[in-house]
PQR file of N, CA, C, O and H, with PARSE charges and radii, in Angstrom:
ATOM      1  N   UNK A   1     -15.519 -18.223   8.925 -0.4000 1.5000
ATOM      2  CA  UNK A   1     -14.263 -18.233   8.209 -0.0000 2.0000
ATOM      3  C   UNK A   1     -14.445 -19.050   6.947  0.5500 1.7000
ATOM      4  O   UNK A   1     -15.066 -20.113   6.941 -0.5500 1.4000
ATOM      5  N   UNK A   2     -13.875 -18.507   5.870 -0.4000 1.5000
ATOM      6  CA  UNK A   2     -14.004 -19.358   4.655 -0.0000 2.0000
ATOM      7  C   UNK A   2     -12.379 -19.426   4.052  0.5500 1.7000
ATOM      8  O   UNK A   2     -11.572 -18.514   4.231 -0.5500 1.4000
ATOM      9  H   UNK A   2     -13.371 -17.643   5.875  0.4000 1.0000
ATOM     10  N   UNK A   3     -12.077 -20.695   3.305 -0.4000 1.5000
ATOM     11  CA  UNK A   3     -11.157 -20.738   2.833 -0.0000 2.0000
ATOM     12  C   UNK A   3     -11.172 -20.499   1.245  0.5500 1.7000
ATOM     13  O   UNK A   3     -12.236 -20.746   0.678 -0.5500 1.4000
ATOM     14  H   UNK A   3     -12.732 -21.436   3.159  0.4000 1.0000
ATOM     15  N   UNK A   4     -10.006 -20.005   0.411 -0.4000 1.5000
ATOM     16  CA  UNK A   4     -10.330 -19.428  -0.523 -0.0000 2.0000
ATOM     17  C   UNK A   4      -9.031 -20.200  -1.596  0.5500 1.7000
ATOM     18  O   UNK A   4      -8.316 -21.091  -1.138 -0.5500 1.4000
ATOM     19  H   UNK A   4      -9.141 -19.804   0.872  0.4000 1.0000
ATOM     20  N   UNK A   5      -8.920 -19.827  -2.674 -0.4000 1.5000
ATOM     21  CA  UNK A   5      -7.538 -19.912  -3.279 -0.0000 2.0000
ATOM     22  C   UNK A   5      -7.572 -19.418  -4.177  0.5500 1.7000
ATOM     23  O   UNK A   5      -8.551 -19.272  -4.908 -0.5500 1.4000
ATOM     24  H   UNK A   5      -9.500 -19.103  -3.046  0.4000 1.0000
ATOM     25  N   UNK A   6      -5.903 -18.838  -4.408 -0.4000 1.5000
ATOM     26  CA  UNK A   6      -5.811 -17.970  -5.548 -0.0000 2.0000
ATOM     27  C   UNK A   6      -5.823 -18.576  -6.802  0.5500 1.7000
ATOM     28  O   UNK A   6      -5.446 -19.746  -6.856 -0.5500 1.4000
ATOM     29  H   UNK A   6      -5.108 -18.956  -3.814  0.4000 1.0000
ATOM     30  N   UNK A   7      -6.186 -18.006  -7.838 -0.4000 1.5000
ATOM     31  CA  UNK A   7      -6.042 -18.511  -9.588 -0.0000 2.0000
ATOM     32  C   UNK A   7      -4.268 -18.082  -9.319  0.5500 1.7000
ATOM     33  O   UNK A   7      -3.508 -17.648  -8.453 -0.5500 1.4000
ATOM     34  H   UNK A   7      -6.493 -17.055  -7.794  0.4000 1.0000
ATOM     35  N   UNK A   8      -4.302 -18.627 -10.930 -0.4000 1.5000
ATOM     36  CA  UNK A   8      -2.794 -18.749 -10.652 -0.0000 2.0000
ATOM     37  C   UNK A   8      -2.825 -16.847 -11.597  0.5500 1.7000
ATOM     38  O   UNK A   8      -1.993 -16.709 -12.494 -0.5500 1.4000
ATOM     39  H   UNK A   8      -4.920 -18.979 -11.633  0.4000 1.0000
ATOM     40  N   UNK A   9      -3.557 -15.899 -11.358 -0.4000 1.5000
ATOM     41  CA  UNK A   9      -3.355 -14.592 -12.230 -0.0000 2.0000
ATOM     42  C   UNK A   9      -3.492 -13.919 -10.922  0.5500 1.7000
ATOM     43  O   UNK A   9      -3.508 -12.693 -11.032 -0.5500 1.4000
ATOM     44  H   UNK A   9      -4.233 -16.011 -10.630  0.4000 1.0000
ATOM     45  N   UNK A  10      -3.608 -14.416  -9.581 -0.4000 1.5000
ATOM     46  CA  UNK A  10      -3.287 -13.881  -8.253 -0.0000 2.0000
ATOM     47  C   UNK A  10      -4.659 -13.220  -7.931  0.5500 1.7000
ATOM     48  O   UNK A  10      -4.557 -12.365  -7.051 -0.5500 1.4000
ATOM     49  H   UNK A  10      -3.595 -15.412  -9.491  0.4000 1.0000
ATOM     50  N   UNK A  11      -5.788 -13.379  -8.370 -0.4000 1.5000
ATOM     51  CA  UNK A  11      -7.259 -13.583  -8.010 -0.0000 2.0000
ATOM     52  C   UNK A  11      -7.848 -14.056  -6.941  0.5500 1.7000
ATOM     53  O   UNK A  11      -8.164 -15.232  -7.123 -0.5500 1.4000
ATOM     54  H   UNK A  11      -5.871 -14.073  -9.085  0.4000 1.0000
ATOM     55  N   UNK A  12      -8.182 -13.598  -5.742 -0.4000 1.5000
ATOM     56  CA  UNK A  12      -9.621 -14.513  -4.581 -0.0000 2.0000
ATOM     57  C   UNK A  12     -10.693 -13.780  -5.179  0.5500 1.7000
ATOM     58  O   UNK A  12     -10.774 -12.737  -5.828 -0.5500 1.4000
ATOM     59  H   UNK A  12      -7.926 -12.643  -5.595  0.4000 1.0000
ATOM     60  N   UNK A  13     -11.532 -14.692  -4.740 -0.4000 1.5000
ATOM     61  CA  UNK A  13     -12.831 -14.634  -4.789 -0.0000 2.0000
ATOM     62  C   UNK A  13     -13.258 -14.686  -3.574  0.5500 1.7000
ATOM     63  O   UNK A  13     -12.974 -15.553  -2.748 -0.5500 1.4000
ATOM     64  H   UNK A  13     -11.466 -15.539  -4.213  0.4000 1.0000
ATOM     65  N   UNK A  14     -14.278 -13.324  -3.356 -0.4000 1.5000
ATOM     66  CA  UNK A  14     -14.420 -13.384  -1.855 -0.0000 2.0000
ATOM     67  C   UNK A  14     -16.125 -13.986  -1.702  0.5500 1.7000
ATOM     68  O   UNK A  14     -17.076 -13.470  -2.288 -0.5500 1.4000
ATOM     69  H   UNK A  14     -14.509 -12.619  -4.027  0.4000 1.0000
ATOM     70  N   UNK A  15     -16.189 -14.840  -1.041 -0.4000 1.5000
ATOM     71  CA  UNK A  15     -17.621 -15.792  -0.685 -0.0000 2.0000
ATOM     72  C   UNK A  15     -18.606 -15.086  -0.592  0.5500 1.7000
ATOM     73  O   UNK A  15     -18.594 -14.152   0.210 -0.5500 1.4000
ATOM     74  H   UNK A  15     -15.416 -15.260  -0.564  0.4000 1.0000
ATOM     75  N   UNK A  16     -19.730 -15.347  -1.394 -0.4000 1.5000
ATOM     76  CA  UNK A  16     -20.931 -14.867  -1.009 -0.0000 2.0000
ATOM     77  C   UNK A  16     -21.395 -14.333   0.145  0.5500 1.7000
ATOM     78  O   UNK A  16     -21.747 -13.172   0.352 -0.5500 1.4000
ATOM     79  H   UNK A  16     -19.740 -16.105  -2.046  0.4000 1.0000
ATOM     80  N   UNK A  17     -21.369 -15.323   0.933 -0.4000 1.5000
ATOM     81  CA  UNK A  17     -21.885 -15.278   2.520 -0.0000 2.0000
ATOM     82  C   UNK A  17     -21.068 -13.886   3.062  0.5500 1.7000
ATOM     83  O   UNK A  17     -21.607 -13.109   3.850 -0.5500 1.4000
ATOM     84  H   UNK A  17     -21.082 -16.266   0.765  0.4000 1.0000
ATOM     85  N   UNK A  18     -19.725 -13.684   2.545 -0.4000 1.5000
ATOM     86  CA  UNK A  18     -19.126 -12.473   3.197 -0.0000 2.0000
ATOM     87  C   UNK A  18     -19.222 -11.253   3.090  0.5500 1.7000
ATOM     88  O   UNK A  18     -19.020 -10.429   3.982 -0.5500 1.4000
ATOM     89  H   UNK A  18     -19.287 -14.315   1.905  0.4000 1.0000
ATOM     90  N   UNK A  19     -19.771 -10.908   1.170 -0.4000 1.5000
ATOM     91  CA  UNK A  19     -20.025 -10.166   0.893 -0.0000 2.0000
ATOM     92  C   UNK A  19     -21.747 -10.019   0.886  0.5500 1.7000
ATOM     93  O   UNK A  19     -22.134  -9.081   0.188 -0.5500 1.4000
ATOM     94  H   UNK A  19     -19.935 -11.578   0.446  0.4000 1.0000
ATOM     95  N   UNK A  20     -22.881 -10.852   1.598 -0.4000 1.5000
ATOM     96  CA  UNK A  20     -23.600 -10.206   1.614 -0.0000 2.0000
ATOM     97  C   UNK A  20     -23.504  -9.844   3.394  0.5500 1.7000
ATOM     98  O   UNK A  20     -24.103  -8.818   3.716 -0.5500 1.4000
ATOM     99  H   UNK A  20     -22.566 -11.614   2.165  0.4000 1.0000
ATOM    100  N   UNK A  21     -23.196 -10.181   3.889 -0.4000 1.5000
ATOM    101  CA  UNK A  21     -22.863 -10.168   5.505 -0.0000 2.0000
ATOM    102  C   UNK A  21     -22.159  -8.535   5.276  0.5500 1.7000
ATOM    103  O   UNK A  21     -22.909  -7.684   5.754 -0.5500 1.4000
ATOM    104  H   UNK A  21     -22.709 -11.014   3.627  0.4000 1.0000
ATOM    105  N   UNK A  22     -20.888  -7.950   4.650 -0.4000 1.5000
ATOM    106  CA  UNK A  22     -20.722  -7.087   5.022 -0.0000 2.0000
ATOM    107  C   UNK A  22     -20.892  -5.928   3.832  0.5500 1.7000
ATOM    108  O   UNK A  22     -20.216  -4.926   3.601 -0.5500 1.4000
ATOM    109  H   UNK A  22     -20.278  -8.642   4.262  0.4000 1.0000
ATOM    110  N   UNK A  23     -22.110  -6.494   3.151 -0.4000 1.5000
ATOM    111  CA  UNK A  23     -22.686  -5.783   1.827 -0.0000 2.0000
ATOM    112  C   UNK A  23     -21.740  -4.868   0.886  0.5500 1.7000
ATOM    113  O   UNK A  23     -21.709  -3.640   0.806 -0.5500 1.4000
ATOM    114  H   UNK A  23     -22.659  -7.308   3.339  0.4000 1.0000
ATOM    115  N   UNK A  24     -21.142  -5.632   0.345 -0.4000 1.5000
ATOM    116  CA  UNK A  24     -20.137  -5.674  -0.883 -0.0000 2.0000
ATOM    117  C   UNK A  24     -20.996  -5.860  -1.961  0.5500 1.7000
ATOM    118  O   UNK A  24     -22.019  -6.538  -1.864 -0.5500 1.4000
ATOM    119  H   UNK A  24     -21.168  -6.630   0.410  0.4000 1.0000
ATOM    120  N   UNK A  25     -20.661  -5.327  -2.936 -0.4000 1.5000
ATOM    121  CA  UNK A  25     -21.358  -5.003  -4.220 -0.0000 2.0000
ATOM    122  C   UNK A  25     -19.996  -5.471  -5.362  0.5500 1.7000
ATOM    123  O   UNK A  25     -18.811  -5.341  -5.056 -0.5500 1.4000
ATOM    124  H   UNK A  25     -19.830  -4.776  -3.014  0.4000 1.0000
ATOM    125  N   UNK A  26     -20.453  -5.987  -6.608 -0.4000 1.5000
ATOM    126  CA  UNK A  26     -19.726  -5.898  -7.219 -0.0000 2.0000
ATOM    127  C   UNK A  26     -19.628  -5.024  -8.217  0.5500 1.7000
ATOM    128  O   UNK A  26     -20.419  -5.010  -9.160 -0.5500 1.4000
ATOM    129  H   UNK A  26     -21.416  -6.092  -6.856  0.4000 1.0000
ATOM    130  N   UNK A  27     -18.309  -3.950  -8.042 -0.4000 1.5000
ATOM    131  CA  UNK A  27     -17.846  -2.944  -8.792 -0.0000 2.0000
ATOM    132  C   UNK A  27     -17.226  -2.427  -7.804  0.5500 1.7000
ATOM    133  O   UNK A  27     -16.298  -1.781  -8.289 -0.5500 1.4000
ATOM    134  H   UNK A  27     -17.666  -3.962  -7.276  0.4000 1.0000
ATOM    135  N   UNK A  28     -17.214  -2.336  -6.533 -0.4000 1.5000
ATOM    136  CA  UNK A  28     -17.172  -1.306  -5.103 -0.0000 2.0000
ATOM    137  C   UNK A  28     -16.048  -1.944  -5.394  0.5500 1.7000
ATOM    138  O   UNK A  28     -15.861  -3.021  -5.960 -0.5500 1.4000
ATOM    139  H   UNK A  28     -17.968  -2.862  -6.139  0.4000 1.0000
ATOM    140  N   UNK A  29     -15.111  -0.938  -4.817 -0.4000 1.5000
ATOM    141  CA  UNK A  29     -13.318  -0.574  -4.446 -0.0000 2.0000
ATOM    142  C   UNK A  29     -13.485  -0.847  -2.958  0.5500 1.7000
ATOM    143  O   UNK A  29     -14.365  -0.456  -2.191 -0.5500 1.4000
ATOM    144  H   UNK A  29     -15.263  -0.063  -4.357  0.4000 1.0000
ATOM    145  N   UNK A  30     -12.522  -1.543  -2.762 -0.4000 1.5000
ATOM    146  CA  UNK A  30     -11.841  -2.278  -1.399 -0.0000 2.0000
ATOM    147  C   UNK A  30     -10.245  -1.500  -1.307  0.5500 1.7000
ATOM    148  O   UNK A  30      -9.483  -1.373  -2.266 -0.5500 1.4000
ATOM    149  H   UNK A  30     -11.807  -1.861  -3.385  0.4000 1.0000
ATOM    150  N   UNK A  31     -10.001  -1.061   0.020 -0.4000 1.5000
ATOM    151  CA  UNK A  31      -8.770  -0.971  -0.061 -0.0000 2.0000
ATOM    152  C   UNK A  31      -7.873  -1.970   0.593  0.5500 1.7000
ATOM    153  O   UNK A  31      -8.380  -2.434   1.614 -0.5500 1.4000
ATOM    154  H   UNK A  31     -10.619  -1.163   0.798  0.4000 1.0000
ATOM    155  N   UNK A  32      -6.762  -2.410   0.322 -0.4000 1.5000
ATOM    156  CA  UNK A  32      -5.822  -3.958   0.685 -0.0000 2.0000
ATOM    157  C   UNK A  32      -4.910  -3.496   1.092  0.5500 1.7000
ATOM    158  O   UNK A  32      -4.120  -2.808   0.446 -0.5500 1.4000
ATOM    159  H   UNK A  32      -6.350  -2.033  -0.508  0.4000 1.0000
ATOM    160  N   UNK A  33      -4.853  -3.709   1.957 -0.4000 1.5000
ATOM    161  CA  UNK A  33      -3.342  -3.300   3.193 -0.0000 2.0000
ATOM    162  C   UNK A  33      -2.817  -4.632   3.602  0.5500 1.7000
ATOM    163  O   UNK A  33      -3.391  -5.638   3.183 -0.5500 1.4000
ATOM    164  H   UNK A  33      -5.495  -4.268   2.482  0.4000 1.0000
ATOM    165  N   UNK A  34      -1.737  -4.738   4.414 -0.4000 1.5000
ATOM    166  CA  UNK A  34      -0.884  -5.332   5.320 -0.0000 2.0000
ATOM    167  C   UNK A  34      -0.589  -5.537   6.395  0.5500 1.7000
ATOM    168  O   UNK A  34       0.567  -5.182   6.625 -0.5500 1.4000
ATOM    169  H   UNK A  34      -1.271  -3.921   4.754  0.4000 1.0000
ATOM    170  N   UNK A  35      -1.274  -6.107   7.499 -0.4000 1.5000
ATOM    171  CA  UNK A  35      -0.548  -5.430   9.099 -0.0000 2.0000
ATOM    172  C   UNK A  35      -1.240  -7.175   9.488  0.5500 1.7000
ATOM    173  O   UNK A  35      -2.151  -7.966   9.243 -0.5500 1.4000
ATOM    174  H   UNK A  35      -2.213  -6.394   7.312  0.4000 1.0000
ATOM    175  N   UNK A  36       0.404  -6.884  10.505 -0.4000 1.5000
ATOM    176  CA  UNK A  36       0.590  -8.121  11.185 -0.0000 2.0000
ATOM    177  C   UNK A  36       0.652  -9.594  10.380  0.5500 1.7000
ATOM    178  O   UNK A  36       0.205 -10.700  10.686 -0.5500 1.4000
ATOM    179  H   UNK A  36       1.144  -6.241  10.705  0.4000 1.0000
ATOM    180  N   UNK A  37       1.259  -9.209   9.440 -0.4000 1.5000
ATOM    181  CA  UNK A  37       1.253 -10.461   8.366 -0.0000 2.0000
ATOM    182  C   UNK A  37       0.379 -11.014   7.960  0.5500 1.7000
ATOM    183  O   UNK A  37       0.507 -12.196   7.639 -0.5500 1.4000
ATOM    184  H   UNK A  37       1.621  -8.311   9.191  0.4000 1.0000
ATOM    185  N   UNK A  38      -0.861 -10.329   7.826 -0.4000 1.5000
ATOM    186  CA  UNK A  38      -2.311 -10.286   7.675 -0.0000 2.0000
ATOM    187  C   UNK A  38      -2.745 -10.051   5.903  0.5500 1.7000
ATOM    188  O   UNK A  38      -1.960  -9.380   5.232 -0.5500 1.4000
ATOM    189  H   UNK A  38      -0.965  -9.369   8.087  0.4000 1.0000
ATOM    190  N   UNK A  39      -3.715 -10.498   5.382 -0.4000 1.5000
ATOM    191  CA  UNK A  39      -4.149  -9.112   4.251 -0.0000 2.0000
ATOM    192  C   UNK A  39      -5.591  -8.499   4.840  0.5500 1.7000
ATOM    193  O   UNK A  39      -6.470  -9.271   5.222 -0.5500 1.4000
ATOM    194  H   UNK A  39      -4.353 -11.043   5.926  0.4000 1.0000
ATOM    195  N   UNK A  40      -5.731  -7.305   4.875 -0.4000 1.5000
ATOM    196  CA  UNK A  40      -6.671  -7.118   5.140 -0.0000 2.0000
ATOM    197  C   UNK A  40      -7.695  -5.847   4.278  0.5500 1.7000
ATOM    198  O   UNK A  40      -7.103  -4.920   3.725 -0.5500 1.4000
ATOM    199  H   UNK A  40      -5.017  -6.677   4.565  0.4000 1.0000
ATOM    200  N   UNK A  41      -8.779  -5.895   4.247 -0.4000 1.5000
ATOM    201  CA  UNK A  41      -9.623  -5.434   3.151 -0.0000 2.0000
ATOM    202  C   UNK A  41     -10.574  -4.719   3.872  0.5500 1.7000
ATOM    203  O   UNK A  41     -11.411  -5.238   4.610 -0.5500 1.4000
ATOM    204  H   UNK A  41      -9.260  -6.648   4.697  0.4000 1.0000
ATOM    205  N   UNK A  42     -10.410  -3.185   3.596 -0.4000 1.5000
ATOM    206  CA  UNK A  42     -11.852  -2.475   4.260 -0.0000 2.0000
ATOM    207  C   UNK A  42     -12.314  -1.488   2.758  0.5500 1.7000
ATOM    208  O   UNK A  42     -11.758  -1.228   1.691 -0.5500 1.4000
ATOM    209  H   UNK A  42      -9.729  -2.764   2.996  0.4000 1.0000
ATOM    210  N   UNK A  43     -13.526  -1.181   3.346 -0.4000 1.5000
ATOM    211  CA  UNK A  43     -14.411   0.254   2.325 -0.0000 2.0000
ATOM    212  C   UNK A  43     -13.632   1.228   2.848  0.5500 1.7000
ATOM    213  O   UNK A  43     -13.479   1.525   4.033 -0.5500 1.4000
ATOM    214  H   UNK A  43     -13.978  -1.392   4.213  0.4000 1.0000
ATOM    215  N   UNK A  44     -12.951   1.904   1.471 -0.4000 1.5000
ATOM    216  CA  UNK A  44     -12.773   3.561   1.737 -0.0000 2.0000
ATOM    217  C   UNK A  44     -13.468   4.231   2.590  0.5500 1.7000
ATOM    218  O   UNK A  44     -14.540   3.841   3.054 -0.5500 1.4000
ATOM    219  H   UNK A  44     -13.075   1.663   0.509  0.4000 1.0000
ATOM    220  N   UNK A  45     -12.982   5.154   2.826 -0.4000 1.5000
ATOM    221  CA  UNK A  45     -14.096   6.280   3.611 -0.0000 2.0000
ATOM    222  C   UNK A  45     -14.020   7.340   2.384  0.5500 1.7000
ATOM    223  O   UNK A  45     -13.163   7.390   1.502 -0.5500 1.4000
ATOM    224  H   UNK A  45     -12.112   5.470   2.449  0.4000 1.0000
ATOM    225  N   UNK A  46     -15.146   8.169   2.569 -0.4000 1.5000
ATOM    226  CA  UNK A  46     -15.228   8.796   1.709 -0.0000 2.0000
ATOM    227  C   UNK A  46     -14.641  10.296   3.095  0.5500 1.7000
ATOM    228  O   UNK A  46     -14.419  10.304   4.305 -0.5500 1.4000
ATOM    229  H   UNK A  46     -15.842   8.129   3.286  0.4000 1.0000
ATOM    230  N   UNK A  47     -14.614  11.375   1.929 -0.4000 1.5000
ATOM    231  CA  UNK A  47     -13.715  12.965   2.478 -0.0000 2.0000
ATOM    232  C   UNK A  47     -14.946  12.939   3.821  0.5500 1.7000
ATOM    233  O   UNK A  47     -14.691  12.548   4.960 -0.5500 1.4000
ATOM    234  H   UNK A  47     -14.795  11.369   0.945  0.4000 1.0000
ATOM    235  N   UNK A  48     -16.146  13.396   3.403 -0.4000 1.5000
ATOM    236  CA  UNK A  48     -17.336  13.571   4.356 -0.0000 2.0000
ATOM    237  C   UNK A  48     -17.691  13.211   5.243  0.5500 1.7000
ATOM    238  O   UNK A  48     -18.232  13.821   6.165 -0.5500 1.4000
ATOM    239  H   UNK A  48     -16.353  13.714   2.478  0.4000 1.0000
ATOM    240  N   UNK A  49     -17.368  11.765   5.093 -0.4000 1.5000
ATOM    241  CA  UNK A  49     -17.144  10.998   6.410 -0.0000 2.0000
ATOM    242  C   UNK A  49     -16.158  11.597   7.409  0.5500 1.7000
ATOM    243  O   UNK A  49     -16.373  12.009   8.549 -0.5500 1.4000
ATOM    244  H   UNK A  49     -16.929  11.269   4.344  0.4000 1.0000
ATOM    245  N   UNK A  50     -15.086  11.547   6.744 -0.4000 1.5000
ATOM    246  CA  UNK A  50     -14.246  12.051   8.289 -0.0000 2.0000
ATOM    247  C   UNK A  50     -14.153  13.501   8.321  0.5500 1.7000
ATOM    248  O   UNK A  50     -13.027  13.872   8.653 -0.5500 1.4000
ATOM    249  H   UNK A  50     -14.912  11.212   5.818  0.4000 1.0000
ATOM    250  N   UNK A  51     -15.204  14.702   8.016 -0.4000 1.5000
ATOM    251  CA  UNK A  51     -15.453  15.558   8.319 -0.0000 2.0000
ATOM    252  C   UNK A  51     -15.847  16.019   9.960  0.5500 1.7000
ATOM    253  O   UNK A  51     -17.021  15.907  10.314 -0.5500 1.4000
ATOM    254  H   UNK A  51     -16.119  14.401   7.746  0.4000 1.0000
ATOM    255  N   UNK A  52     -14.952  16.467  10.798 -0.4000 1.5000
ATOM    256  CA  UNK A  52     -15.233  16.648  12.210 -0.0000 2.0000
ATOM    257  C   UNK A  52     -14.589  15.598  12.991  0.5500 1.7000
ATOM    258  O   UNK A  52     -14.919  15.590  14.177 -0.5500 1.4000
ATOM    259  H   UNK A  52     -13.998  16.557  10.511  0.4000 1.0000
ATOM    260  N   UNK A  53     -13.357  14.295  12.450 -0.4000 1.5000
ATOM    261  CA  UNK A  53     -13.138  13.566  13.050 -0.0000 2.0000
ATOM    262  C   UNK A  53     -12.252  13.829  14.425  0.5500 1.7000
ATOM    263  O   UNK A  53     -12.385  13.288  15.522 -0.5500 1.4000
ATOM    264  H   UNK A  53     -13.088  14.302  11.487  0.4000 1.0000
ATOM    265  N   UNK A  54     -11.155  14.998  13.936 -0.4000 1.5000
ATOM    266  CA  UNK A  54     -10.512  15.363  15.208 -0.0000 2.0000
ATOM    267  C   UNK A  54     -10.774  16.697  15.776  0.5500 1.7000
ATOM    268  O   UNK A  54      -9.956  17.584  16.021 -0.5500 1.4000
ATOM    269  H   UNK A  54     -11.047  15.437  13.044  0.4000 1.0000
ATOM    270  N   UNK A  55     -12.077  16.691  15.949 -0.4000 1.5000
ATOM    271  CA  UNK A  55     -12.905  17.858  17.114 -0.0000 2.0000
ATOM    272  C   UNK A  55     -13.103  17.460  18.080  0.5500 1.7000
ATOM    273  O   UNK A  55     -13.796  16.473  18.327 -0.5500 1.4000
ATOM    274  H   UNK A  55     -12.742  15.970  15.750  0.4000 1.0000
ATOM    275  N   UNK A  56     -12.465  18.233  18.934 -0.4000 1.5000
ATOM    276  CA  UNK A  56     -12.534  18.344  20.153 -0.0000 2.0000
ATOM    277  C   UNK A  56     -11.196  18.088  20.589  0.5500 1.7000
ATOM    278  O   UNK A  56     -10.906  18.268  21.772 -0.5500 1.4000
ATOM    279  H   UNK A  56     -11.902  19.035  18.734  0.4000 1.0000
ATOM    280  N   UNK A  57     -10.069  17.555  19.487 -0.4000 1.5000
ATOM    281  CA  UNK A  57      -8.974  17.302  20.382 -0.0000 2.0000
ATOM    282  C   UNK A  57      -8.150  18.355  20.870  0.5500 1.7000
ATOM    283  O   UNK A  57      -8.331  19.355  20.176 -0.5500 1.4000
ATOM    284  H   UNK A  57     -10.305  17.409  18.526  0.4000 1.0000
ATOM    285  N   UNK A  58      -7.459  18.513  21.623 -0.4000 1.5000
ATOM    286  CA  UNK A  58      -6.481  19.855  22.203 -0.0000 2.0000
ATOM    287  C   UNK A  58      -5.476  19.423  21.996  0.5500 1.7000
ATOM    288  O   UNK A  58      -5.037  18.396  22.514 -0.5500 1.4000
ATOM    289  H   UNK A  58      -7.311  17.700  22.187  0.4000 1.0000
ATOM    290  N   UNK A  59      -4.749  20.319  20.967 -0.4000 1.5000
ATOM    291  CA  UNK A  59      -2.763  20.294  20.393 -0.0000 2.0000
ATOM    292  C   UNK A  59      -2.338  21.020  21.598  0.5500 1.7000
ATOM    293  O   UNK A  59      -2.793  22.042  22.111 -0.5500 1.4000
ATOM    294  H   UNK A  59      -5.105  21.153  20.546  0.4000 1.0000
ATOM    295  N   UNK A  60      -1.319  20.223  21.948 -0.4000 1.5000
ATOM    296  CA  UNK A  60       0.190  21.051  22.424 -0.0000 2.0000
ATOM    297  C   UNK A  60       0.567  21.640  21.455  0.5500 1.7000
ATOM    298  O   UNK A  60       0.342  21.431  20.263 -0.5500 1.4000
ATOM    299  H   UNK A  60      -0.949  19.392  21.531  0.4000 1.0000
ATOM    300  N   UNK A  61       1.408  22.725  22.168 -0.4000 1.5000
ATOM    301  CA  UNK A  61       2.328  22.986  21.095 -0.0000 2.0000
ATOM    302  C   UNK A  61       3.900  22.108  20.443  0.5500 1.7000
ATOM    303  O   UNK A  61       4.419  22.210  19.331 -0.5500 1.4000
ATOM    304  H   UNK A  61       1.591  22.895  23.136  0.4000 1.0000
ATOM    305  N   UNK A  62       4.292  21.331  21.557 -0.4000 1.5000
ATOM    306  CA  UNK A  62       4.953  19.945  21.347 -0.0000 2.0000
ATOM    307  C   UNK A  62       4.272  19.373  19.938  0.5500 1.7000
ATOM    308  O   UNK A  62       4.803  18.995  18.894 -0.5500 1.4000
ATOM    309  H   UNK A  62       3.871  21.248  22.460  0.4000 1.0000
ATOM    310  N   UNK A  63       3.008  19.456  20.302 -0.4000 1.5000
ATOM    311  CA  UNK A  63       2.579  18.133  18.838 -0.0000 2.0000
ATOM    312  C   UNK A  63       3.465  18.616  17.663  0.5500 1.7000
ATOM    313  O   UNK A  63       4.300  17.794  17.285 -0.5500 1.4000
ATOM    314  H   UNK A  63       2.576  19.763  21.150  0.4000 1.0000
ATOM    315  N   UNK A  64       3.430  19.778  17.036 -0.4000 1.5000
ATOM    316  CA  UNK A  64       3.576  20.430  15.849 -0.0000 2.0000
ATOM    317  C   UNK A  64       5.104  20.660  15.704  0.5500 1.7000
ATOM    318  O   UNK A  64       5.737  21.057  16.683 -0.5500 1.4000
ATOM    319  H   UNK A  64       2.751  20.446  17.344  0.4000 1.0000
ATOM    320  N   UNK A  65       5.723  20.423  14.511 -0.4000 1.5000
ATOM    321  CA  UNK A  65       7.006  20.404  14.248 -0.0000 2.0000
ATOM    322  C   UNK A  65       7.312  21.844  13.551  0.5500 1.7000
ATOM    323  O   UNK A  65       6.743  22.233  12.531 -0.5500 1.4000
ATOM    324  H   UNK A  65       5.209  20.100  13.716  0.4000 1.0000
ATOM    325  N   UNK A  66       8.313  22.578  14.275 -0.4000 1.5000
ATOM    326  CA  UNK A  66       8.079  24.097  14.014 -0.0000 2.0000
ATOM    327  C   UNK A  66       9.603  23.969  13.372  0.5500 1.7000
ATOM    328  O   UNK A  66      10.254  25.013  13.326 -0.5500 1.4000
ATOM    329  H   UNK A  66       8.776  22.262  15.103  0.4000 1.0000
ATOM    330  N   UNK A  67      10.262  22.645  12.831 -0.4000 1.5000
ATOM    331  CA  UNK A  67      11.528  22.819  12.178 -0.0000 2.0000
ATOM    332  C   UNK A  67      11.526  23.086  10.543  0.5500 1.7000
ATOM    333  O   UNK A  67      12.324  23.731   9.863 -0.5500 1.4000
ATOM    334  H   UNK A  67       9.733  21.797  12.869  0.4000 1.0000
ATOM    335  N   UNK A  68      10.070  22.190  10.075 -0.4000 1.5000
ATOM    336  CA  UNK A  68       9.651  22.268   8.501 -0.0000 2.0000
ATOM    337  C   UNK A  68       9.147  23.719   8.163  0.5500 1.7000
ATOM    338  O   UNK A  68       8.533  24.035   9.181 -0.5500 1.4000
ATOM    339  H   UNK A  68       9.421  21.666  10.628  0.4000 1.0000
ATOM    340  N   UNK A  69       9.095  24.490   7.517 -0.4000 1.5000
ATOM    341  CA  UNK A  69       8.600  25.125   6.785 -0.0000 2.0000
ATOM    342  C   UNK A  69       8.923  25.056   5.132  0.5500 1.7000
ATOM    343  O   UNK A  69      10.017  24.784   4.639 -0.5500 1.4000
ATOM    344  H   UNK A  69       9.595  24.234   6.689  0.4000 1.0000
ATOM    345  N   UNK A  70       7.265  25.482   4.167 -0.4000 1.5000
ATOM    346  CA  UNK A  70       7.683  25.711   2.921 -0.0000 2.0000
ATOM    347  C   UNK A  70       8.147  26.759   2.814  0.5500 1.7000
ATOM    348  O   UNK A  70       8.584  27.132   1.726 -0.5500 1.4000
ATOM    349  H   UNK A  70       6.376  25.703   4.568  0.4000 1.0000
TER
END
């Protein structure tokens, strides 16, 4: 765990040690979310990556909302 602080232009600087631990580059896009009163920072996924992610699952027909149409 490292402690950090903001500039006053709302800037962290994230620690060496963290970014070579979870090999962060500088220029690379982080995305910054919110949950659980948290901030939290992951790598995009790219489209390719989640190519095949929900194979194998089996829809009801429940799942699907047959009230929307364009």
């Amino acid at each position: 765990m490292a402690i950090v602080k903001v500039s006053p232009g709302f800037e962290v600087t994230i620690p060496k040690e963290i970014c070579e631990e979870l090999k962060i580059v500088a220029g690379q896009e982080l995305n910054m979310y919110v949950r659980d009163g948290s901030i939290r920072l992951s790598t995009p996924r790219s489209l390719e990556s989640l190519r095949g992610i929900a194979k194998g699952i089996s829809w009801k027909d429940d799942d699907r909302d047959h009230s929307e149409r364009f």
